[in-house]
N, C-alpha and C positions, 0 to 999 in steps of 0.2 A: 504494500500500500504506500504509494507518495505523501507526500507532510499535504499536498492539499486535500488528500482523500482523508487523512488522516483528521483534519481538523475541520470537517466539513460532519465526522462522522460525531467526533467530539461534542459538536453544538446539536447533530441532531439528539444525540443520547440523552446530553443536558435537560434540552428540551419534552423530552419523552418521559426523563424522570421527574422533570415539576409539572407533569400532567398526570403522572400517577401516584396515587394516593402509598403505593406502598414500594416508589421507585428505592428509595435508598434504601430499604431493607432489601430488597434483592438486590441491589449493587453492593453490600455487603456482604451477603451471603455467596453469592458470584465467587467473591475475590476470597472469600475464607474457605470455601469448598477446593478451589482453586490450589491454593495457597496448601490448606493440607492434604490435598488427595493426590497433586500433579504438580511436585515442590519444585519440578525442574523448567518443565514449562511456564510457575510461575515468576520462578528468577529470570528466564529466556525474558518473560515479557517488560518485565521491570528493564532488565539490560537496552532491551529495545528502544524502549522508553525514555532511558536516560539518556541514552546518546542523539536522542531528538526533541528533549525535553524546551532548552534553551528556543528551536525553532518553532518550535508550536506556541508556544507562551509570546515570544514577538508577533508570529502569524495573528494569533489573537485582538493581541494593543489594537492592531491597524486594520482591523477585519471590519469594516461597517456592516456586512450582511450577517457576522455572527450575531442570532437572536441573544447573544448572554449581554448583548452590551445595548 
């Protein structure tokens, strides 16, 4: 996935979970299931993350179409 695919999927997530009543307990649960069932996968993803962390977060600032802002 590219940083713009990436950050396009970010806002719509955002958005999906402040329209559902019980978004952030399953994005919780998600990342602890995750986290303890597929330890490896979820360090893979964290690693991913970090090394595009910095570019998503600027993508963000300057995003007019992202709904977070």
């Amino acid at each position: 996935m590219n940083l713009k695919e990436v950050i396009k999927n970010i806002a719509l997530t955002d958005q999906a979970l402040r329209n559902d009543s019980l978004g952030s307990e399953f994005q919780s649960y998600t990342v602890m299931w995750v986290k303890t069932n597929m330890p490896e996968v979820y360090k893979e993803l964290q690693s991913n993350f970090d090394h595009i962390r910095p570019e998503v977060y600027a993508a963000q600032q300057f995003d007019p179409t992202d709904p977070r802002f």
